[in-house]
N, C-alpha and C positions, 0 to 999 in steps of 0.2 A: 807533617812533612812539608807539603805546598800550603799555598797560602792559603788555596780552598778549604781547607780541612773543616772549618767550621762553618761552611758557605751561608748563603741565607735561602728565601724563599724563590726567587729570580732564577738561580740556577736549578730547580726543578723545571723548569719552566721551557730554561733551554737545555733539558738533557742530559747536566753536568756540570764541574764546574765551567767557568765561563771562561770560552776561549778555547776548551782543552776538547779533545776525544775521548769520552768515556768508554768505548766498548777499547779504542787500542791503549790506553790505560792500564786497563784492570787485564787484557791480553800482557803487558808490560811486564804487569808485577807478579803474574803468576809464573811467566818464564823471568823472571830474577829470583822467588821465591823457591823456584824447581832448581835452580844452580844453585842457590845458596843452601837450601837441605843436602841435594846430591852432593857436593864436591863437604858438606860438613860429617856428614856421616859418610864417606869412605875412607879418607886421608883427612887428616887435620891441617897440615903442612898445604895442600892441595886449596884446602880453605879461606888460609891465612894466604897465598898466592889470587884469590876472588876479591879479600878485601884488598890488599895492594894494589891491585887493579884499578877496583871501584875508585878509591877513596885518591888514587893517585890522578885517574881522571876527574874525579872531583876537586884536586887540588889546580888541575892544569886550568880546568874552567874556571875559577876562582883567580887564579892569577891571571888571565886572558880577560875578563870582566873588569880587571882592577887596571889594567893597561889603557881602555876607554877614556879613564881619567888620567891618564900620564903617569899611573903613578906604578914605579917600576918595583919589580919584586923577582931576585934570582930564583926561576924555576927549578935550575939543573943540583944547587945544594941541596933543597928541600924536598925535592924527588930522590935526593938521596940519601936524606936523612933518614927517610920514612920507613923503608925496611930494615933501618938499622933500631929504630925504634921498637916496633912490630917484635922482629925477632927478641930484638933484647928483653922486652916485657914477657914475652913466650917463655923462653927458654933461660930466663935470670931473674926476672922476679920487677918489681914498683923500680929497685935502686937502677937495676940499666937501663929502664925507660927513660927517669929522672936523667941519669946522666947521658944519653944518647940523645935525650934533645936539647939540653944545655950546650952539647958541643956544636951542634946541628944550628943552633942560633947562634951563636958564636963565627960558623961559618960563614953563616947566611950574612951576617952584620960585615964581617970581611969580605966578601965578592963582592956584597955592595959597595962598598968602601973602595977598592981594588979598582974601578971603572971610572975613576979621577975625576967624576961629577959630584963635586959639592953639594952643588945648590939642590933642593929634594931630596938631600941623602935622610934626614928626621923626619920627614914625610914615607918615605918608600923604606925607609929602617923599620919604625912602628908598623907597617901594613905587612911586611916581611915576617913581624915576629907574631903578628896575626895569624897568616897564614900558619903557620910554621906551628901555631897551637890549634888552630881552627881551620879542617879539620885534622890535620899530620896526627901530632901527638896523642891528641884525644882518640884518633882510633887506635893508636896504640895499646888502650885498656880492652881492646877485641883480645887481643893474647893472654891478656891477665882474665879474663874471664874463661878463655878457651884452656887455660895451663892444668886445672885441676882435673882428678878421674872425672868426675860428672860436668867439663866442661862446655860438652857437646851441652847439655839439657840447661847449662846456664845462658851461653847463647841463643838458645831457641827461647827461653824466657823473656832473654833482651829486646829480641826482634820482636817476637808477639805483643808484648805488651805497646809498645811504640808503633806497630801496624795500628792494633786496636783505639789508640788513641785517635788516630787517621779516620780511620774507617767510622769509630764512634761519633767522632765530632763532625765528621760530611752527612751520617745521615739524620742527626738528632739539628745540625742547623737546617739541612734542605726542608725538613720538617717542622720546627719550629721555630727556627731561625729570627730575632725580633731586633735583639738588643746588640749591638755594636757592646764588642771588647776592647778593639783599640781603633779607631775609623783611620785615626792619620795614618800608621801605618800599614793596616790590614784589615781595609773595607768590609773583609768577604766574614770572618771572624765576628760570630757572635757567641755572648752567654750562652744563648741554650746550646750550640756547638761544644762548647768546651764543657758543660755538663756531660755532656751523652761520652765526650772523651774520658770522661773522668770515669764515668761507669763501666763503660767498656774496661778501661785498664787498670781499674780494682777487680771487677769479675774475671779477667784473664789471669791477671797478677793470681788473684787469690787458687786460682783452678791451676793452675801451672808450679806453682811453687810447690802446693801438699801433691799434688802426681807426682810432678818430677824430681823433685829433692826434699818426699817427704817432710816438708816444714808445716808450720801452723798456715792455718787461715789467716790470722790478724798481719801474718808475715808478708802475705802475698798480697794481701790487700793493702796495705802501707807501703811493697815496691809501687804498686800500679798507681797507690795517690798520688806519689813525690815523680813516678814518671811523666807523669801529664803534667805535671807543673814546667818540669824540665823539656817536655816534648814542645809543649807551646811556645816556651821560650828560644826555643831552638827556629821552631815557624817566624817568629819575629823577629828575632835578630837576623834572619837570610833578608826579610821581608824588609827591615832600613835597610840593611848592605846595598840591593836591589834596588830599592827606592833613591838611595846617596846615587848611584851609579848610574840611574834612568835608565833601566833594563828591569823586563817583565819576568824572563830567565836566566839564566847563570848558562845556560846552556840549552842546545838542541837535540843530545842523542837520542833520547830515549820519545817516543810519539804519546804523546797525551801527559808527559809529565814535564819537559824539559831539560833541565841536564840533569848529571848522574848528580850531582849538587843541591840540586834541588829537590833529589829523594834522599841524600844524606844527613840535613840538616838538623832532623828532630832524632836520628836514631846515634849521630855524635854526640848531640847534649845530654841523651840519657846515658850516657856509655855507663860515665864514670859513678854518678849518685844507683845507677842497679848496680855497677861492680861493689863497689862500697857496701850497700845494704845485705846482696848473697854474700859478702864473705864476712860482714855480720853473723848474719841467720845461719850458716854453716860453720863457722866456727874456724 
């Protein structure tokens, strides 16, 4: 999710990762992981109202990040497209998603348009339909994964595996941490970090699919591979955004993490390649 995820040796050193407060951290994510199990297993609707939330403040810090650079992005469409998205995928299936954010871009490309500023409009057009995929649409497959009877147990798979990846890759770098993955963009990221990610989220994968939806082992070990590919990728693409923009976070709400943005990052990327592969493995 942060950038620390595969930290190196330095950050044992001081604590944690670097910069950040580990003990209100992992305070953080334990009361977000307590809302996110409570409000999924009582109402689902209730659930789907947590991630609108989340991911909507995610969007807000995303476009307030993007405005640093001038570069203008209609928040008030695209906050309104997102529940329309959300529900659609819930409650109609991949085709209303598809179509509720084709309209939703389409909008977005109009208000901007509608603001009688030329100049930047293919500048702040492309960043718009950024947004508007990353993260709007994309958490839209939260509904397509929540829509089946055993919904609930597919998102807890989602989430776990993609924690795990987090959690794997902070302590197998704090620990062995040597080899730089990408320095230019994300100093803190090394191989052995993204080994230990990789284990953690085959071993969860694997443990999580045969409990919860009765699947093979090979099943659930091949969600948790292709998750950490997609997890990391998630860590790096926030991590240029960040970097383009000269901003350390996307945001402040949350103590020890930054913004709600910047614990969204890796668990959007995986949305869609886990939705894909349970509705593989399930048929």
């Amino acid at each position: 999710m942060s950038d620390g995820s595969a930290s190196g040796r330095s950050d044992a050193r001081s604590g944690g990762r670097a910069g950040r407060n580990l003990p209100a951290a992992i305070a953080v994510g334990v009361g977000l992981g307590a809302l996110v199990v409570g409000t999924l297993y009582t109402v689902k609707s209730l659930f789907l109202i947590v991630v609108l939330a989340a991911v909507g403040i995610g969007v807000t810090e995303l476009v307030k990040a993007l405005s640093t650079k001038d570069i203008r992005v209609p928040l008030v469409p695209v906050l309104a497209g997102m529940p329309v998205m959300l529900a659609g995928a819930y409650w109609g299936g991949p085709g209303w998603l598809v179509g509720a954010f084709a309209v939703t871009v389409f909008v977005v490309l109009g208000w901007r348009m509608l603001r009688g500023e030329q100049q930047g409009y293919v500048r702040d057009a492309a960043a718009s339909v950024l947004v508007t995929v990353y993260p709007t649409m994309l958490a839209g497959f939260v509904g397509l994964l929540l829509a089946p009877d055993d919904g609930r147990e597919r998102v807890v798979i989602f989430i776990a595996v993609t924690i795990a990846s987090d959690i794997g890759g902070y302590v197998a770098g704090v620990l062995f941490g040597k080899h730089k993955m990408a320095p230019a963009i994300s100093p803190k990221k090394t191989w052995e970090g993204f080994t230990g990610s990789a284990l953690a989220c085959m071993v969860i994968g694997g443990w999580l699919v045969t409990w919860l939806l009765d699947g093979a082992l090979w099943q659930g070990v091949l969600l948790g591979a292709v998750a950490v590919v997609f997890a990391t990728l998630g860590d790096l693409i926030e991590s240029v955004i960040k970097r383009d923009l000269g901003l350390k976070d996307l945001g402040t709400l949350l103590p020890g993490h930054g913004g709600l943005m910047d614990r969204l990052d890796s668990l959007v990327a995986t949305l869609v390649p886990v939705w894909v592969l349970l509705a593989l493995f399930t048929g």
